[in-house]
C-alpha positions in Angstrom: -148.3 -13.9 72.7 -145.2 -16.0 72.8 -141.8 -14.5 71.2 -142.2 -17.5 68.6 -145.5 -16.7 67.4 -144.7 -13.0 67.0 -142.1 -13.8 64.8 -143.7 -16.0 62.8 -147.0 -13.2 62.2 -144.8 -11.2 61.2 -143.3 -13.3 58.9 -146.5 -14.1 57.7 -147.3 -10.7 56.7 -144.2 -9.8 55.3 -144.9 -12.6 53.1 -149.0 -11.7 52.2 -147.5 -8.5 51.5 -145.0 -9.0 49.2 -147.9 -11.9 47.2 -150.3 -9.3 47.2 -148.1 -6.6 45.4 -147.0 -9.2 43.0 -150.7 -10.4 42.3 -152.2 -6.7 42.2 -149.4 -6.3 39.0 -151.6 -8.0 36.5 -154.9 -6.6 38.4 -153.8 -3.0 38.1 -152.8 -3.3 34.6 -156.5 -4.5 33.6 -158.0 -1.9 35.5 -156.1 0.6 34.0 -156.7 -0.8 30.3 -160.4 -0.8 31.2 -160.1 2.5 32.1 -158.3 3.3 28.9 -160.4 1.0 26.7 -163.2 2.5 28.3 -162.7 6.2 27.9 -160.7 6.8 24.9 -163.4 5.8 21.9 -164.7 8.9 19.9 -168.0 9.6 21.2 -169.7 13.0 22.1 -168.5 12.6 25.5 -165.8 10.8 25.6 -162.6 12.2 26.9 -161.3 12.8 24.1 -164.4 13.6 21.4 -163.8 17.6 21.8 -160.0 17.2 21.4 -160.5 15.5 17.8 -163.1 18.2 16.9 -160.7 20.9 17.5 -157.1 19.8 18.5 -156.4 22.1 21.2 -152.5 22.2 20.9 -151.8 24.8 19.0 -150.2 24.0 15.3 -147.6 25.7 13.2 -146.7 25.6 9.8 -143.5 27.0 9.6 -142.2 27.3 5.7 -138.4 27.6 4.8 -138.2 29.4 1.0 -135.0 28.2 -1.0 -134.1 31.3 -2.6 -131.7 30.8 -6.0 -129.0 33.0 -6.3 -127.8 32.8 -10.1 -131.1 32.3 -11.9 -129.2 33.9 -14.8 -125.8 31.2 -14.6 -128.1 28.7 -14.4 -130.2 29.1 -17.6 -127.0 30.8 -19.9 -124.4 28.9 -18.4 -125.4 26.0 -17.0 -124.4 26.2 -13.1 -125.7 24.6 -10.8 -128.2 26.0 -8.6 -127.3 27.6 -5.8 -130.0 28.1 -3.5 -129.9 29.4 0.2 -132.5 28.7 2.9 -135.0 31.7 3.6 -137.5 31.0 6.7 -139.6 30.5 8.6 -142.4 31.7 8.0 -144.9 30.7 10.2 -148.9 30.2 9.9 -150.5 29.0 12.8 -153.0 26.2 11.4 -156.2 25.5 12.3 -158.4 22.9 11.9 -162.0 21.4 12.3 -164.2 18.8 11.8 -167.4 19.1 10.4 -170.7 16.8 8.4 -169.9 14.4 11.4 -171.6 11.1 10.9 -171.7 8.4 13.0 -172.0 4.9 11.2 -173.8 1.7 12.4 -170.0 -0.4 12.0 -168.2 1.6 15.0 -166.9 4.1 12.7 -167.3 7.8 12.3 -167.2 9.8 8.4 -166.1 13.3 8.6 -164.6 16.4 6.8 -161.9 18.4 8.2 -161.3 21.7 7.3 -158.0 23.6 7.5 -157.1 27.0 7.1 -153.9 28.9 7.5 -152.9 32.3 9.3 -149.6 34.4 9.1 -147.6 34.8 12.7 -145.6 37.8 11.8 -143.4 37.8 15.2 -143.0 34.0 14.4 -141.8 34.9 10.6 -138.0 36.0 9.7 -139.7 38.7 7.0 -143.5 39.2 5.7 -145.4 37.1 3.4 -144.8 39.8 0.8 -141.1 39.4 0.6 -139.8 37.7 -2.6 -137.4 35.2 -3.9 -136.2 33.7 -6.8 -138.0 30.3 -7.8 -138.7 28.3 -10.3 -141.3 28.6 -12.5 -143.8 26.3 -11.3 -146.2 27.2 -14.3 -143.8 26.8 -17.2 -142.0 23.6 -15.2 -146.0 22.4 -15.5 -146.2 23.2 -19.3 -143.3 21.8 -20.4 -143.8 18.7 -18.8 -146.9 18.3 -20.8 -144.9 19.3 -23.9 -142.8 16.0 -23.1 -146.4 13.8 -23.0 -148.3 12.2 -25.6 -150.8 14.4 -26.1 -150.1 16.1 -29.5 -152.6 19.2 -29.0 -151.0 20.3 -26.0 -147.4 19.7 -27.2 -148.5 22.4 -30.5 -150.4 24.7 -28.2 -147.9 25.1 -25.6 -144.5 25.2 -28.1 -145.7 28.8 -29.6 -146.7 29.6 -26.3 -143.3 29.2 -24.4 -141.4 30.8 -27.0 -143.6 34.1 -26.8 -142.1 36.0 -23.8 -141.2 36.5 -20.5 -143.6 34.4 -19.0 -142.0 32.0 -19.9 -138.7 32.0 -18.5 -137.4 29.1 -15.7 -136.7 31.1 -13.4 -139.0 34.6 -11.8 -139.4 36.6 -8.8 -142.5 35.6 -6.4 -143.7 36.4 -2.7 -143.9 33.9 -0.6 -147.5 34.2 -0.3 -147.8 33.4 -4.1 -145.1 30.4 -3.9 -147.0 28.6 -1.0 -150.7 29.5 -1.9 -151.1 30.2 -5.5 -151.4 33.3 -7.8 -152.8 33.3 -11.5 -150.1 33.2 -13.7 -150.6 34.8 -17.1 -148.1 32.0 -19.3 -151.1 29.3 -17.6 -153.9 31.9 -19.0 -152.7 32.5 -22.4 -152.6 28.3 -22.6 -156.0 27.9 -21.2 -157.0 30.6 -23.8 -156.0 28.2 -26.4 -157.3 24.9 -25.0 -161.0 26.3 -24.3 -161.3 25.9 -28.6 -160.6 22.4 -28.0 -162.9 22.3 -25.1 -159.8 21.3 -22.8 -159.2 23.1 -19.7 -156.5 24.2 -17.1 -156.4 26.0 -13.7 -154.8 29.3 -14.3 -153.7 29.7 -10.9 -150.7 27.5 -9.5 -148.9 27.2 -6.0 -146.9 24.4 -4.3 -150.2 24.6 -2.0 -152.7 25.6 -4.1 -156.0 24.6 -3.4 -155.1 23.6 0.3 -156.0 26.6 2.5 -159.6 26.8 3.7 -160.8 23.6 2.5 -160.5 20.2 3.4 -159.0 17.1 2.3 -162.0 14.8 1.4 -163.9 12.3 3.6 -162.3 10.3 5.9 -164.3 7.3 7.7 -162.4 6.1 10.9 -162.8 3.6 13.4 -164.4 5.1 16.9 -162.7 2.0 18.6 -166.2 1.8 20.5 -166.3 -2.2 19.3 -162.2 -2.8 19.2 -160.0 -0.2 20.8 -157.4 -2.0 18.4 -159.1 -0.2 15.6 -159.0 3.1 17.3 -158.8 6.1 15.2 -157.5 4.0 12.3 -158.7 5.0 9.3 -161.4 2.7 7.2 -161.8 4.4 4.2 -161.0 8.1 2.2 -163.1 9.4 -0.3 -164.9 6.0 0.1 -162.1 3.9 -1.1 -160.3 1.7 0.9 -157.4 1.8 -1.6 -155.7 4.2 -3.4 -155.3 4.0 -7.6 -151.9 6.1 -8.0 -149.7 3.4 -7.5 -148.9 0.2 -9.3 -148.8 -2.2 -7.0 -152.0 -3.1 -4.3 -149.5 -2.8 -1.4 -148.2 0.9 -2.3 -152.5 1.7 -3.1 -153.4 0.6 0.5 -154.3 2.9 2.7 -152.8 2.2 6.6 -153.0 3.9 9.9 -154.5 6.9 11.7 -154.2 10.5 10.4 -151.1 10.9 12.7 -153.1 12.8 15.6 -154.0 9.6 17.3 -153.1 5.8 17.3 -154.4 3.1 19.0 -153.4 2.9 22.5 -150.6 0.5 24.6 -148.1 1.2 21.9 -145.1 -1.1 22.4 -141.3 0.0 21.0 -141.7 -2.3 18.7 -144.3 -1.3 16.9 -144.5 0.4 13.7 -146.7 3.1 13.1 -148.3 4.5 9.8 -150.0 7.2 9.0 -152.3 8.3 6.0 -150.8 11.4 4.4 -152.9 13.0 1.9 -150.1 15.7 0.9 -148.0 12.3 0.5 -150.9 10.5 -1.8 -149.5 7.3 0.4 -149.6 5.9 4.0 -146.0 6.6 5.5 -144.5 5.0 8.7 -142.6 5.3 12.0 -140.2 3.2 13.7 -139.1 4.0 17.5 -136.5 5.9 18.1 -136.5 6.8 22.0 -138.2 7.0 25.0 -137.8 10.4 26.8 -140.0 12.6 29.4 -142.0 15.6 28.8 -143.2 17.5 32.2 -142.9 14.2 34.2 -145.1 12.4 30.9 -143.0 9.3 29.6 -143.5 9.8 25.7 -142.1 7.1 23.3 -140.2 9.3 20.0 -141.1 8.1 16.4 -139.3 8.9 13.5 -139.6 8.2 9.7 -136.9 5.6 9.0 -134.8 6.6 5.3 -135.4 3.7 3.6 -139.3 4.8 3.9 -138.2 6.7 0.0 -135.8 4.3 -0.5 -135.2 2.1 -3.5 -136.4 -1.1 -2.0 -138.1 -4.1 -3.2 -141.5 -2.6 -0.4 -140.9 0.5 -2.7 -141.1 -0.7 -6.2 -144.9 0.3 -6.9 -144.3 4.0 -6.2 -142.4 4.3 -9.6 -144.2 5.8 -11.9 -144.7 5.1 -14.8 -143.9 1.3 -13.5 -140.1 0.5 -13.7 -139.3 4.0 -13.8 -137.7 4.7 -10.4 -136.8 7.9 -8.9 -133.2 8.6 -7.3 -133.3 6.8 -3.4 -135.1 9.5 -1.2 -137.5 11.0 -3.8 -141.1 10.4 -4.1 -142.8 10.8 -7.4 -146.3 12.5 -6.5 -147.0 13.5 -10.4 -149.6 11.2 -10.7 -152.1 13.3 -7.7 -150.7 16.6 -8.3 -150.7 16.9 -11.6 -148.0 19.1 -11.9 -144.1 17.8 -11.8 -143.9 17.8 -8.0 -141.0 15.1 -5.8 -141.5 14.9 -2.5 -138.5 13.9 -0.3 -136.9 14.9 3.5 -135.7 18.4 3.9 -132.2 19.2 1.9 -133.1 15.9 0.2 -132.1 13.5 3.8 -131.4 10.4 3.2 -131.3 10.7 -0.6 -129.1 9.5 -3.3 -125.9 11.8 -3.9 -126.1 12.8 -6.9 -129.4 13.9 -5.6 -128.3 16.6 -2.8 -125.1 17.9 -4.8 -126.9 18.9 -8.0 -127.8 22.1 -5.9 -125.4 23.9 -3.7 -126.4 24.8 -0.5 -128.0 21.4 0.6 -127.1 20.1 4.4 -129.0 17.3 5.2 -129.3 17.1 8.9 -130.5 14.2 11.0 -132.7 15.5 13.6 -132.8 18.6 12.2 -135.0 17.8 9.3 -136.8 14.0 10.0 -140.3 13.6 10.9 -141.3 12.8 14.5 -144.3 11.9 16.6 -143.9 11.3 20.4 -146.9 9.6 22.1 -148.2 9.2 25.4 -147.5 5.0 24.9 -150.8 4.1 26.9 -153.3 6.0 24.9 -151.7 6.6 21.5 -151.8 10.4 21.8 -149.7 12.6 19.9 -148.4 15.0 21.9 -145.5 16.6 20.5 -145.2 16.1 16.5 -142.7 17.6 13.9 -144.0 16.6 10.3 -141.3 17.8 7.9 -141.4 17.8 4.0 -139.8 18.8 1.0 -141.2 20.0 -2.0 -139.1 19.6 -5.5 -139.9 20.2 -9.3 -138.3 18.0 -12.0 -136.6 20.3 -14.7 -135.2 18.4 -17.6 -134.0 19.7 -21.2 -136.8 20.1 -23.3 -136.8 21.1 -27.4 -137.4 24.4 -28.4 -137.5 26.2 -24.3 -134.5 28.0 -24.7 -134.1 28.0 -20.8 -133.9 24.7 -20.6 -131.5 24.0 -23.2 -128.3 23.5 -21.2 -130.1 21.9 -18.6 -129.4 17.6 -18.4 -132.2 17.0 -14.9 -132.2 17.9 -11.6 -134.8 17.8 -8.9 -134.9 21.5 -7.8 -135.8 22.3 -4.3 -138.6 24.6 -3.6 -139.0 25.1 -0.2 -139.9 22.5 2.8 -142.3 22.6 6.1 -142.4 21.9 9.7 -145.9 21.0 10.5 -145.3 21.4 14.3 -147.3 20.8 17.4 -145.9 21.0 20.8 -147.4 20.2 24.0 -149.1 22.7 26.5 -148.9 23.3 29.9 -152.7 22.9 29.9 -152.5 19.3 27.5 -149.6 18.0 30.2 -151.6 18.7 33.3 -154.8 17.3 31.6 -152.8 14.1 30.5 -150.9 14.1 34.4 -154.2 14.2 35.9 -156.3 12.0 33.6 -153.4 9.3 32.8 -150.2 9.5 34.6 -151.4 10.4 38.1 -153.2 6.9 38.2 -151.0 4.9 36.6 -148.2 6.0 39.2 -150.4 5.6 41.7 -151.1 2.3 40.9 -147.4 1.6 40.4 -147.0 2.6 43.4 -149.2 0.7 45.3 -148.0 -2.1 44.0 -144.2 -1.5 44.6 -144.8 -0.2 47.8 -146.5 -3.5 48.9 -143.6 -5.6 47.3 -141.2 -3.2 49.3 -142.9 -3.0 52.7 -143.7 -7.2 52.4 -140.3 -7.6 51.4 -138.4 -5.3 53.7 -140.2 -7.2 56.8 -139.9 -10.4 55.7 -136.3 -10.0 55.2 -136.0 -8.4 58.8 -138.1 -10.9 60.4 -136.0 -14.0 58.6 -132.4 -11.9 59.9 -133.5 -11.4 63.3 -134.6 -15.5 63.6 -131.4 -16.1 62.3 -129.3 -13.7 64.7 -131.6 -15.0 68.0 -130.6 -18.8 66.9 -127.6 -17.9 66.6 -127.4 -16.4 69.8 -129.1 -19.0 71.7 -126.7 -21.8 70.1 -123.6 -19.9 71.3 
């Protein structure tokens, strides 16, 4: 073979090369969302139907207790609270699904059940150890006392002004804080109201009624029929809209339950997320793209303006017109009880807000929500879900310990709902995801590299021999 027409083969193939990488680009990238399409829908099976029975990365619950310091100044002399930070506590939570039914519309009804366990070596103290709180009970009462309904208002006015039971502020473990305890002030009212064949739970808790049970029927998308659909959820309790809100675009219900979303997530994306504990759909914006045991995972955060006072936020007051502070979320109106959610040590909230109570240091980081995901299939892999609960206290006629009170939203402890990521989850999601995808990559690069490399050497040594030969 002549000089020439070595040169020019190799040429050639420098050139096929470098074509083919570029053309296997789109190729590869519809193989792999086959493969993805393919093997992510929620089927007994599937690669990831076991997963959403029982998540296997482990869950924590860890609990920080605000513990008020002058109880006594605050009710005789009307200080401000000043509260200090008591925690964690941790539970480890568990959860499964269970009265799985598969519907004929590609979507999948279910109950989830969740119970809670106390990590002692995780925990700062015992669930036994007590602080000074508020009186959730009498906070309850006298919010009713400020309602229309005359019966109660009578009931409840001789009641408060029996005893100590009914005092603003009381002693209580942390177990009887977070999960409930019957309070006697509650009994002596439901006493009363059985005459009247009214009723009222006698036991109270900031979680009360949300450890070994679940949180009503969900119906979610399988993503069997459209993988855009995936894991999104179609319906709760059989509504497809909510009826706490005032407005239909606060009532809707949006998103996945924040385990997974539906795959080839872009930055610009927003996420949302159904949160019962909420009573609304929340939602994520990106905040950074970082890697986790050589897994690229895309960071989500909740923006501030998701409690803001916006125009998006107007049919979350309740009743409507009646806005809360920026940073506050009224959820009277599902817990029946006087209970503001916001971001831990009131983030991103309104001022006046965070220095009614000493010993508030909102931290950015520290205490937003995040959910990092594995961007190709919408997995949540490492999640922080962070939440504060409040009671409203205001003055009300005839409670003595409220009498030098004006309002303030009084914190009563917030929660890290945390999940982190395994060695086991990472070389499960390496092996079933990453591998192939770099693989892939890397074919393709390679072939743009090796065309490239020899077609530039082949064009710089017919250059160099020309120019020989012409000098």
């Amino acid at each position: 073979m002549r000089k020439t027409s070595r040169e020019f083969l190799c040429l050639g193939c420098g050139i096929v090369l470098t074509a083919l990488g570029v053309i296997l680009i789109p190729v590869f990238h519809h193989v792999i969302k086959s493969y993805i399409t393919e093997k992510l829908p929620l089927k007994p099976g599937s690669m990831n139907y076991d997963a959403w029975i029982t998540p296997p990365v482990p869950v924590f619950y860890y609990v920080w207790i605000f513990d008020l310091i002058n109880p006594k100044e605050v009710v005789e002399s009307g200080e401000k609270p000043f509260v200090v930070q008591r925690g964690p506590f941790a539970y480890r939570e568990h959860r499964r699904k269970h009265d799985i039914v598969f519907n004929d519309n590609a979507t999948i009804s279910y109950k989830e059940r969740t119970w809670y366990e106390f990590v002692h070596n995780k925990s700062v103290g015992h669930e036994s150890t007590t602080f000074w709180t508020v009186n959730l009970a009498m906070v309850t009462i006298a919010s009713l006392i400020r309602s229309e309904y005359k019966l109660i208002r009578e009931l409840t006015e001789i009641i408060l002004d029996a005893g100590g039971d009914s005092r603003l502020f009381q002693k209580r473990t942390v177990k009887d804080i977070l999960w409930g305890y019957e309070d006697p002030l509650l009994k002596k009212v439901n006493k009363f109201l059985k005459k009247y064949n009214k009723s009222i739970d006698e036991k109270i808790g900031i979680f009360y009624g949300q450890n070994d049970t679940d949180n009503g029927v969900f119906t979610i998308y399988s993503g069997t029929s459209d993988i855009s659909k995936f894991a999104i959820v179609d319906e709760w309790e059989g509504m497809r809209k909510l009826s706490y809100w005032t407005t239909d675009t606060c009532n809707m219900i949006n998103g996945t339950d924040g385990t997974f979303f539906p795959p080839f997530i872009d930055k610009k994306d927003v996420l949302y997320t159904f949160c019962t504990d909420c009573c609304r759909s929340i939602y994520l914006t990106f905040n950074k793209l970082y890697v986790d045991r050589d897994i690229p995972l895309y960071s989500f955060m909740v923006p501030d303006e998701l409690f803001g006072n916006t125009s998006a936020n107007r049919g979350f007051c309740t009743p409507y017109g009646n806005c809360q502070p920026a940073g506050l979320l009224n959820v009277t109106v599902c817990r029946n009880a006087p209970i503001f959610l916001s971001q831990p040590h009131f983030l991103g909230a309104d001022t006046e807000v965070i220095h009614a109570v000493h010993g508030m240091n909102p931290t950015k980081g520290e205490h937003q929500t995040n959910i990092d995901v594995e961007p190709n299939t919408g997995i949540a892999l490492n999640v922080n879900k962070k939440l504060q609960i409040n009671v409203y206290i205001q003055n009300v006629s005839n409670i003595r310990d409220t009498a030098l009170l004006d309002h303030i939203y009084y914190p009563v402890a917030w929660v890290n709902e945390s999940a982190k990521m395994d060695d086991k989850i990472a070389d499960q999601i390496q092996s079933a995801i990453v591998t192939p995808i770099k693989t892939t990559l890397g074919v393709q690069y390679g072939l743009i590299i090796i065309g490239g490399f020899l077609t530039l050497a082949v064009l710089v040594y017919i250059i160099v021999e020309r120019i020989k030969a012409s000098g």
